[in-house]
DOZAZA-390385 format. One record per residue (C-alpha): residue number from 0; residue in one letter; x, y, z. Coordinates in steps of 0.5 Angstrom, whole numbers, plus 2048, in hexadecimal, padded with zeros to 3 digits. Layout:
BEGIN
i aa u v w
NUM A X Y Z
...
END
This chain:
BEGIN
i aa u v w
0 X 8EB 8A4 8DB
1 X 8E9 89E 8DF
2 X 8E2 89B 8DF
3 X 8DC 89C 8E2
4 X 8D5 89A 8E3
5 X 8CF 89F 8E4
6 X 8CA 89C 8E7
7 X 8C4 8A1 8E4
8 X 8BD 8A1 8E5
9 X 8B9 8A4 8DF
10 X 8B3 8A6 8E3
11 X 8AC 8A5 8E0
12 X 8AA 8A6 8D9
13 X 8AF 8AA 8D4
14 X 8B5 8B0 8D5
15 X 8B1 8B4 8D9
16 X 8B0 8B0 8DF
17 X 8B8 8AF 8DF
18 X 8BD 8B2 8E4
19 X 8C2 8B7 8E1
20 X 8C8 8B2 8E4
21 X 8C4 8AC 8E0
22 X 8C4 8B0 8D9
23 X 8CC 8B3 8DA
24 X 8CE 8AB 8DA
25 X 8C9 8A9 8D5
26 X 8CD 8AF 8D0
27 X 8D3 8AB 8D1
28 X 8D2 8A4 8D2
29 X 8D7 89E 8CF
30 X 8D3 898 8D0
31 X 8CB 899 8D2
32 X 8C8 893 8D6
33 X 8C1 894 8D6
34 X 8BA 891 8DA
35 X 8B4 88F 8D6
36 X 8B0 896 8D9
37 X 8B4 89A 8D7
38 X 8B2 8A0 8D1
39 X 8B3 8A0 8CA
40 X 8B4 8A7 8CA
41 X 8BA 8A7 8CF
42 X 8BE 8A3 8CA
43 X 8BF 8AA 8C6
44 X 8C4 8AD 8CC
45 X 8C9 8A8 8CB
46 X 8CF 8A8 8C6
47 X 8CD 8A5 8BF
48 X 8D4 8A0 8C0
49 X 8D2 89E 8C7
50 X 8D0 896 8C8
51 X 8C9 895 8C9
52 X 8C7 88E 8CE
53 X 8C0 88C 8CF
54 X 8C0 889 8D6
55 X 8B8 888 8D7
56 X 8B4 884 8DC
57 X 8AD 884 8DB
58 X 8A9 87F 8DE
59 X 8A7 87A 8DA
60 X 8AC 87A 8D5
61 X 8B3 878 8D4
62 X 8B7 87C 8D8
63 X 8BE 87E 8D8
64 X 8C2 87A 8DE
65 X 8C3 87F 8E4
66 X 8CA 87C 8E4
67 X 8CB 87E 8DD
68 X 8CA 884 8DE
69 X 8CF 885 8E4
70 X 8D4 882 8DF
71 X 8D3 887 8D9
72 X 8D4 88D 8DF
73 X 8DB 88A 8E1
74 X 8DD 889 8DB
75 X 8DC 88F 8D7
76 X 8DF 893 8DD
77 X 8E5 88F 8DD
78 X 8E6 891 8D6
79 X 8E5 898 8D8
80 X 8DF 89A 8D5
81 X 8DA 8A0 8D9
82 X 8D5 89A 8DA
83 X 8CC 89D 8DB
84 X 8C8 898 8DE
85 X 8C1 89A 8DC
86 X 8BC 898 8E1
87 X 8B5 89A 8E1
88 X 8B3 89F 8E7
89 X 8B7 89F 8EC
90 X 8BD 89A 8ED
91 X 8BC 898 8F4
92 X 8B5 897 8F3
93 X 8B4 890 8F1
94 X 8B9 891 8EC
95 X 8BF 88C 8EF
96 X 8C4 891 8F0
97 X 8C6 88D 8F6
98 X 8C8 887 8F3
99 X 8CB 88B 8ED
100 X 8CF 88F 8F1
101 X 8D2 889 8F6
102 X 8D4 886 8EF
103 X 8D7 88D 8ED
104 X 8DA 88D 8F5
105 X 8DE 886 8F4
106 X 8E0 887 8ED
107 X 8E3 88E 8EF
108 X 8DF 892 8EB
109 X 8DE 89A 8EC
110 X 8D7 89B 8EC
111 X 8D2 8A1 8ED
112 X 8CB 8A2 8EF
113 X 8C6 8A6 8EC
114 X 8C0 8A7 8EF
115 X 8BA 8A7 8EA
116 X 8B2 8A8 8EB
117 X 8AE 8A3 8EE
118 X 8A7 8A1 8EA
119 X 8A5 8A0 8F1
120 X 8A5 8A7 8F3
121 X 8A5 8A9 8EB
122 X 89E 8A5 8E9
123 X 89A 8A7 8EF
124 X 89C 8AF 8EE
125 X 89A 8AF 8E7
126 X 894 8AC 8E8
127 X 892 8B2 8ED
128 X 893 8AD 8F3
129 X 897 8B0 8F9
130 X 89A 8AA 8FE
131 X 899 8AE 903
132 X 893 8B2 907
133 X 893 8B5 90E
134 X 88D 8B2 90E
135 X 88D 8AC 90A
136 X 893 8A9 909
137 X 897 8A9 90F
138 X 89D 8A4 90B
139 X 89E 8A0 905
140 X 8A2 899 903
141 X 8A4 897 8FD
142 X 8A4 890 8FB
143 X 8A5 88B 8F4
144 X 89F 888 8F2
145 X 8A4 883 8EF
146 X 8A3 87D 8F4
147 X 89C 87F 8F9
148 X 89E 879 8FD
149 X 8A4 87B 901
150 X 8A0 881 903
151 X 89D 883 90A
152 X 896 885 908
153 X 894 885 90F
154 X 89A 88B 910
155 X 899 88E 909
156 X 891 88E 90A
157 X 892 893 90F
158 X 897 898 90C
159 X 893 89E 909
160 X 895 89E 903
161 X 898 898 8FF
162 X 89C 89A 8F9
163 X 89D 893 8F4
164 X 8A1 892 8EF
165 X 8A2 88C 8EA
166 X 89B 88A 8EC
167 X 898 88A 8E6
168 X 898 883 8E5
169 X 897 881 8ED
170 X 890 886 8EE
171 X 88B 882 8F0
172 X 88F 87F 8F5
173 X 891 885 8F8
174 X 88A 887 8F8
175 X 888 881 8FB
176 X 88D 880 900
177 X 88C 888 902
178 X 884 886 903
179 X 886 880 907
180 X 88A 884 90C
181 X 885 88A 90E
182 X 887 88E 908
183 X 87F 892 906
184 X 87C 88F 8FF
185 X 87B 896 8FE
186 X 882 899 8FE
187 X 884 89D 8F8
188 X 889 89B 8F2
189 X 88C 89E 8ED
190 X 891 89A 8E9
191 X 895 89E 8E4
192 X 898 89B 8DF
193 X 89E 89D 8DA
194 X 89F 8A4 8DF
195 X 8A2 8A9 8DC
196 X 8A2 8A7 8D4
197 X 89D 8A9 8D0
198 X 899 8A4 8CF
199 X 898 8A3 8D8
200 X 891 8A1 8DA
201 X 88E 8A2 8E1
202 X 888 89D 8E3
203 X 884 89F 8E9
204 X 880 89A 8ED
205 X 880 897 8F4
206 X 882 890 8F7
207 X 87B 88E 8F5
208 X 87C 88F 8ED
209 X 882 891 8EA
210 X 884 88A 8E9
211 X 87E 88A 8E5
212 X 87F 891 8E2
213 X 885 88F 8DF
214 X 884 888 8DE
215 X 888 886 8D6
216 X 88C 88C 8D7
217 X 893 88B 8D7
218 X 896 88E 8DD
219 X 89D 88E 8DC
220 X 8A0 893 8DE
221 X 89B 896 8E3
222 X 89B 899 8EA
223 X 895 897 8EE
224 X 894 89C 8F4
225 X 88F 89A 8FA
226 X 88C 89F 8FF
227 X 889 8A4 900
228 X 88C 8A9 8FD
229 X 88B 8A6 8F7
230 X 884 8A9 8F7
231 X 887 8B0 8FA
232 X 889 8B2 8F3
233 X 882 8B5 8F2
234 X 884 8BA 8F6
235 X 888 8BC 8F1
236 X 882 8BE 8ED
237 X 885 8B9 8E7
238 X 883 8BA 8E1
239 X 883 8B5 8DB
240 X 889 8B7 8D8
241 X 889 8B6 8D0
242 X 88C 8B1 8CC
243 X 892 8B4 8C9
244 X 891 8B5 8C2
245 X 897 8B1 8C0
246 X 897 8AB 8C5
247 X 899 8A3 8C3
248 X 89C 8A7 8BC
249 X 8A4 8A6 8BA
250 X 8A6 8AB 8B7
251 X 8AD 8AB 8B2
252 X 8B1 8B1 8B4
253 X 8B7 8B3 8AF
254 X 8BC 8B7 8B3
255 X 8C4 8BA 8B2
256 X 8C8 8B4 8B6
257 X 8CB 8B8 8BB
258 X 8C5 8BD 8BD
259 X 8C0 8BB 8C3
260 X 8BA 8BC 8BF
261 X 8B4 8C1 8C3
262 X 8AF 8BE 8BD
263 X 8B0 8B8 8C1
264 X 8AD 8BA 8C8
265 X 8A8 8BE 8C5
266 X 8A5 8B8 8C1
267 X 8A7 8B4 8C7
268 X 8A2 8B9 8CB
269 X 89D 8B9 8C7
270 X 89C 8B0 8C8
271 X 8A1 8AE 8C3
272 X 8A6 8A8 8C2
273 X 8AC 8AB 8BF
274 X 8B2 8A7 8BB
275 X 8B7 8AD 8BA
276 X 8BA 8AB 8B3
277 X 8C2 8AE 8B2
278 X 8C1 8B2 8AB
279 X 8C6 8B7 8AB
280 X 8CE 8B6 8AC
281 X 8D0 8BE 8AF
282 X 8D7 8BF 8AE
283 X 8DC 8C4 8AD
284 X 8DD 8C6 8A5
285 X 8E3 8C3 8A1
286 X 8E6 8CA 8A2
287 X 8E6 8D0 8A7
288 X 8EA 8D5 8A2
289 X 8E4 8D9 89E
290 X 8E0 8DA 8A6
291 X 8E7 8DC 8A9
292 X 8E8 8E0 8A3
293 X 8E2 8E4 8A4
294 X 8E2 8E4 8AC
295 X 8E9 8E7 8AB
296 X 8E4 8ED 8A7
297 X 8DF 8EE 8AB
298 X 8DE 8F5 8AA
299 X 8DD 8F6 8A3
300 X 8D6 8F2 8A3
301 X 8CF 8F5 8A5
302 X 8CB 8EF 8A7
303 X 8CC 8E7 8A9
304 X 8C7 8E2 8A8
305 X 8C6 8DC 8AA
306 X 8C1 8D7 8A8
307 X 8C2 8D1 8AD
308 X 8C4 8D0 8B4
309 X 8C9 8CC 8B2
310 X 8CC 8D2 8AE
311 X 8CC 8D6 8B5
312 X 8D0 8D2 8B8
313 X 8D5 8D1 8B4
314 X 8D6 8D8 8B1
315 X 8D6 8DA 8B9
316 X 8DC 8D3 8BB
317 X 8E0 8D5 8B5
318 X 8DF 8DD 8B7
319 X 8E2 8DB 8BF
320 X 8E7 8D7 8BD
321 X 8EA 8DB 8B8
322 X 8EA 8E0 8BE
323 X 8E4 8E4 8BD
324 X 8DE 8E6 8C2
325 X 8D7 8E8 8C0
326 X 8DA 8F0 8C1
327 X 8DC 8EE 8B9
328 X 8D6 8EE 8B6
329 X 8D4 8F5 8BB
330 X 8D5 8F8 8B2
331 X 8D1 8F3 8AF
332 X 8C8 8F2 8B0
333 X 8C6 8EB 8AF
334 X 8C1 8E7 8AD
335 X 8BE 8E0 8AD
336 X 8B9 8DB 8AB
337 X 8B5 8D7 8B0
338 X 8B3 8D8 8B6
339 X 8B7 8D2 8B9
340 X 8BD 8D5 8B5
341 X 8BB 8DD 8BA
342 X 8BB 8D8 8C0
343 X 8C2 8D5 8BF
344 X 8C5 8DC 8BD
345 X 8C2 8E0 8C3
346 X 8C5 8DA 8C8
347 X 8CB 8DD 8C5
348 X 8C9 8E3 8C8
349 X 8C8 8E7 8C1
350 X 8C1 8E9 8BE
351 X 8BF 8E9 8B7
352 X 8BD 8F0 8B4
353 X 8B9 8EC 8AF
354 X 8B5 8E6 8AF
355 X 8B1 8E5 8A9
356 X 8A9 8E5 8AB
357 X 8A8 8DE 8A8
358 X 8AE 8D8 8A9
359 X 8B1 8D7 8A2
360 X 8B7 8DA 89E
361 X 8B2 8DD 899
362 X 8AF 8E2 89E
363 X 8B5 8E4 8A0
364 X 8B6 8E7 89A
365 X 8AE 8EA 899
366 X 8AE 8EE 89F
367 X 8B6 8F0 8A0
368 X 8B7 8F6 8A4
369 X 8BB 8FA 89F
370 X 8BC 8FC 898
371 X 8C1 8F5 896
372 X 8C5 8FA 891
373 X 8CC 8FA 893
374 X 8CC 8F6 899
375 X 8D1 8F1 89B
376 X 8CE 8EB 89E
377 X 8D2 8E5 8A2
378 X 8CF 8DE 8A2
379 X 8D2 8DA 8A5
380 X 8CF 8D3 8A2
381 X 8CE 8CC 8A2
382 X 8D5 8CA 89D
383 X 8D0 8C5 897
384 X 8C9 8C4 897
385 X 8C5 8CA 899
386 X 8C0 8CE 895
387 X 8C2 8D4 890
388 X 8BD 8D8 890
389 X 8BE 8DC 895
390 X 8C5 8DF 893
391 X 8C2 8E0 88C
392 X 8BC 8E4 88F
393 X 8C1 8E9 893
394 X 8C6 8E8 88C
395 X 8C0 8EB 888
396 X 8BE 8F1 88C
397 X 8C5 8F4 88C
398 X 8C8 8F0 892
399 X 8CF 8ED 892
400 X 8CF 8E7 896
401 X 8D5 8E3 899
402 X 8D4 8DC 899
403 X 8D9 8D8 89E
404 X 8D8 8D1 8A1
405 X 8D6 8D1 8A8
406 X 8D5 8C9 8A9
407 X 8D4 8C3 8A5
408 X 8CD 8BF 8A4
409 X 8CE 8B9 8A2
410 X 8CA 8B1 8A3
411 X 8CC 8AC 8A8
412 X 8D0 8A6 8A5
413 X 8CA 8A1 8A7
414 X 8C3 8A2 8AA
415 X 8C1 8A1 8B2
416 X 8C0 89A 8B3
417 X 8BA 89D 8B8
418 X 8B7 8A1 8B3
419 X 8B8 89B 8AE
420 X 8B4 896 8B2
421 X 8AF 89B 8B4
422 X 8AD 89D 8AC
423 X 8AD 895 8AB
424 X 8A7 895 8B0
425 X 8A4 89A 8AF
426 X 8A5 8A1 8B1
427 X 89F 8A6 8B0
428 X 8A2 8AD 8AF
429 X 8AA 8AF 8AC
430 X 8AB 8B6 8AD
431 X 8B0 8BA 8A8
432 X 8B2 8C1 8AB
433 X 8B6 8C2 8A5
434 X 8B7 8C1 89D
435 X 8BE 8BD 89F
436 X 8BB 8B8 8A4
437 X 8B6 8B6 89F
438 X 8BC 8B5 899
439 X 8C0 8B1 89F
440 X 8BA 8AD 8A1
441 X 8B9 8AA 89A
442 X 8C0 8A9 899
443 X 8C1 8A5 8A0
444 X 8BA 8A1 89D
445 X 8BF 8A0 897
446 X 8C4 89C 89B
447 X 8BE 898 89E
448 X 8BA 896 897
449 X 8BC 892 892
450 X 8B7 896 88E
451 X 8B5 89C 88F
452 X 8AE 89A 88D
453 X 8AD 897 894
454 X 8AD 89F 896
455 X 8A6 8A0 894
456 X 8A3 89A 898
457 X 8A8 89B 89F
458 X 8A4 8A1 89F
459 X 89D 8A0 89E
460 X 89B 8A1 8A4
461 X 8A0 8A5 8A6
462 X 89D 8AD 8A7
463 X 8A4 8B2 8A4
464 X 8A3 8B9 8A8
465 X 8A8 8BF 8A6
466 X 8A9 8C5 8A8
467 X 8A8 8C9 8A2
468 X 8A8 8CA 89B
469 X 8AF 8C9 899
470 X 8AE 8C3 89D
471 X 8A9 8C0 89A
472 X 8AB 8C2 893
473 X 8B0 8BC 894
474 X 8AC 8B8 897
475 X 8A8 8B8 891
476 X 8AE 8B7 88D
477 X 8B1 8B1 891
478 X 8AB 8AE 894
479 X 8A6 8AF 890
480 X 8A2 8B3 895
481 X 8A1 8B8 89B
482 X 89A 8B7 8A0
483 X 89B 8BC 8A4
484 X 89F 8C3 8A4
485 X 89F 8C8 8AA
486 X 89B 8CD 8AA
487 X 8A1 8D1 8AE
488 X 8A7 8CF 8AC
489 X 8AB 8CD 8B2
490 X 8AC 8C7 8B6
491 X 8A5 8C9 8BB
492 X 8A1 8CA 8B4
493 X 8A3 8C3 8B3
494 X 8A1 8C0 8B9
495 X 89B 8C4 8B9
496 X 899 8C1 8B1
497 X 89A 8BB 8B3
498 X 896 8BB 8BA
499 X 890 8BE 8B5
500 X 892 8B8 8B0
501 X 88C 8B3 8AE
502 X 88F 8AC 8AF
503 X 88C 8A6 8AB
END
C-alpha cells in the first residue's frame, strides 16, 4: 500500500468529541504527527508500535518550524507509512492545512481531509451560548486574536456576535479597539477556557471588566465570545453545574493490552485524567487440544462456566471456528461470574442461566442452583494464574469438573512509557480489576527499580483502589496495602468508590 497523510482534526478536548472517521484512522496509524493542543487521551487509539512526533507551536515558546513539519509529512509518506497529522480543532480552521497540503501537492503526496469540531462553535455551545438568535444575533465572525493589529475592528464592531480565538494574550486590545470603534461598554463576554475537557472554566463579564475578571488568569487556550447572545443564556435557566468529584485527579488505570477499557469513560465522566496502563497480554493458550477435545463432547456436559469476559470470547471463537454455532451449546446451561462477564456473553446473543448474587467465584458456589452432586461442569479457563478455589468448591459438593485452557494471561515485556512517566509525577489513584493486574503491576515496577524497596515511596501518595476481596488480598501482599475497595464489585462500583474517596 502506498503512503498517505491524513489531515485529521481531534476536535475539542478527549475522544468523545472526535469524529468516527478521525478514530478509524488513529487505530491504524504508522506514523502520528501531532499539534500541542491535542488530548492526551487520543494517544490511546493508536497502534502501540506507531511513531509519535510532537510538532507544537505554542506562543511564546519554541516551536517546531512549519517547514519541518511539511518535510516529516513527505518523507514518512514516500516511505509508505498511513501518515495522521493530528491538529486541534478542525484543520481548515487557523490549523495551516493550506500551506501543509501545497507541500504535499508538490511533493506528490496522496493525502485526505478530515473534518474536525471547531472550538469556535465547540466552546460557545457547551457554555449554553447560541451564535445565533432571530432576535439577537443575526450573524457572527470568527477571528484570531493573535495579531489585533491587522484587523478591521471598525467592520468587526458591527457584526453581532464576534467569536475570538487565540486572544487570550491580545484581550484588552481587543476590548479596546472594539470600544473605540462603536462597540457599547456594556456588551457581554464570555471567555471559556479549555472547552470540552474537565477542567474547562467559563468567565462572564462585559467589555467594561473581564479584563479585570480575569486579570493573572492564564487564558491560554480560552475562546472569547461577544455579544449578546452571551447574556441570553439565562434563558436556559442555568444552574451551576457541580464540580465533578474527580476533577484535576490523574488516575492510573491497568488494563488487558488489547481491550478498549469502559472504566476509562466512566472515570473520564466523572472529571478524571486517565493514563491507561497495559497490564495484561491476551493470548491464545499454548494449545487448543484439551478445549477442542471437550467442544467435541458437548453433550455429555450439564453446565459451562465462565468467570471472565475473556473466557467467553475465546471459548466462543474456538467453538465457530472448529465449525459450531451457539445451537451447540442448546444441551448445556451456562453460568457466569460478573456482570461485564453476562454482558460480553449476551452480545454473543446467549443468556446466562445463572448468575451468582455477588460478583465473585466463591458466591457462585453458595448459591448454586442445583445439587452439585454428579454434575459435569466445563470451565473453560485462564491456562496459568487463576484462582483454584472455585473448582475445589464445586469438586467438594460432588461435581466433576473439566478444566480446559481458553486463553493465556500473561505481563507485558515492558511497562508503558506513558504510564511509567505518569507514576513518576505523581498519579492519584491506580486501579486493580483483578488479582493479575496487581501481580503484573509489581512485576512491571520491578524492572524499573533498582530495588524494590523503592515501592513504598513511589506510592506514597498514591490511592490503590480494587474491585474486590481477591484483589485486595494481593495488594495486601505485593504492595503492602489496598485504600479502597468497592462496595459492588464491578467496574461502575469502582468509579463510584473513588468518586466517594476522601482525597488528602
Amino acid at each position: 500500500m502506498g503512503g498517505k497523510v491524513y489531515l485529521v482534526g481531534a476536535g475539542v478536548g478527549n475522544e468523545a468529541y472526535l469524529t468516527v472517521r478521525g478514530r478509524q484512522l488513529l487505530n491504524t496509524a504508522e506514523v502520528l504527527i501531532y499539534d500541542a493542543l491535542v488530548d492526551q487521551t487520543l494517544f490511546n487509539l493508536v497502534p502501540t508500535d506507531c511513531l509519535q512526533i510532537d510538532v507544537s507551536k505554542r506562543g511564546g515558546k519554541v516551536s517546531t518550524p512549519q517547514a519541518k513539519i511539511n518535510q516529516l509529512l513527505i518523507t514518512y509518506c514516500l516511505k509508505g507509512k498511513q501518515v495522521v497529522r493530528l491538529k486541534s480543532g478542525d484543520p481548515g480552521i487557523f490549523g495551516r492545512a493550506k500551506v501543509e497540503i501545497s507541500a504535499l501537492q508538490a511533493a506528490n503526496c496522496d493525502f485526505e481531509l478530515v473534518p474536525g469540531i471547531s472550538s469556535a462553535l465547540a466552546a460557545p455551545l457547551l457554555a449554553e451560548i447560541c451564535l445565533t438568535d432571530k432576535d439577537l444575533s443575526r450573524c457572527f465572525a470568527v477571528v484570531s486574536g493573535h495579531q489585533p493589529e491587522q484587523l478591521n475592528w471598525l467592520a468587526l464592531a458591527g457584526i453581532d456576535t464576534l467569536v475570538i480565538l487565540m486572544g487570550g494574550r491580545s484581550l484588552r486590545l481587543i476590548v479596546e479597539n472594539l470600544i473605540a470603534n462603536g462597540r457599547s461598554p456594556a456588551e457581554p463576554v464570555a471567555i471559556i477556557r479549555h472547552c470540552g475537557r474537565p477542567q474547562q472554566q467559563i468567565f462572564w463579564g462585559t467589555l467594561t471588566d473581564i479584563v479585570e475578571t480575569t486579570a493573572e488568569i492564564s487564558l491560554s487556550p480560552a475562546v472569547i465570545v461577544i455579544g449578546k447572545v452571551v447574556s441570553s443564556n439565562q434563558d436556559f435557566e442555568r444552574v451551576e453545574s457541580v464540580k465533578l468529584p474527580l476533577l484535576n485527579k490523574t488516575i492510573l488505570v491497568t488494563r488487558a493490552a488489547s481491550q478498549s477499557s469502559k472504566f476509562t469513560t466512566l472515570l473520564q465522566q466523572q472529571g478524571a485524567t486517565v493514563v491507561e496502563m497495559p497490564a495484561l497480554a491476551i493470548t491464545p493458550p499454548s494449545s487448543w487440544e484439551a478445549l477442542d477435545r471437550a467442544i467435541a463432547h458437548l453433550s455429555q456436559f450439564q453446565w459451562l462456566i465462565l468467570t471472565s469476559a475473556n473466557g467467553v470470547e475465546y471459548f466462543l471463537a474456538r467453538l465457530n471456528s472448529l465449525g459450531y454455532d451457539a445451537r451447540a451449546l442448546g444441551g448445556i446451561k451456562i453460568a457466569v461470574v460478573g456482570r461485564k462477564t453476562a454482558s460480553v456473553l449476551q452480545q454473543k446473543h446467549l443468556n446466562p442461566d445463572f448468575i451468582p448474587p455477588d460478583y465473585v467465584a466463591d458466591s457462585l458456589v453458595a448459591n448454586f442452583p442445583e445439587d452439585l452432586s454428579g454434575q459435569k461442569i466445563l470451565f473453560p479457563r485462564v491456562e496459568t494464574g487463576g484462582r483454584e478455589i472455585l473448582v475445589e468448591e464445586l469438586t467438594s459438593q460432588g461435581a466433576a469438573v473439566v478444566e480446559v485452557a481458553a486463553y493465556q494471561s500473561q505481563c507485558p515485556q515492558q511497562i508503558d512509557p506513558a504510564a511509567w512517566q505518569a507514576l513518576q509525577q505523581q498519579v492519584d489513584v491506580v486501579t486493580f480489576a483483578s488479582s493479575k493486574t496487581v501481580k503484573n503491576f509489581y512485576q512491571l515496577l520491578q524492572q524499573q527499580l533498582s530495588s524494590l524497596d523503592q515501592v513504598p515511596s513511589l506510592l506514597e501518595h498514591t490511592c490503590l483502589a480494587s474491585i474486590g476481596p481477591q484483589t485486595s488480598r494481593t495488594c495486601q501482599e505485593l504492595l503492602g496495602r489496598v485504600d479502597l475497595e468497592a462496595e459492588e464489585y464491578t467496574l461502575e462500583g469502582l468509579t463510584a468508590a473513588i468518586a466517594n474517596y476522601k482525597f488528602f
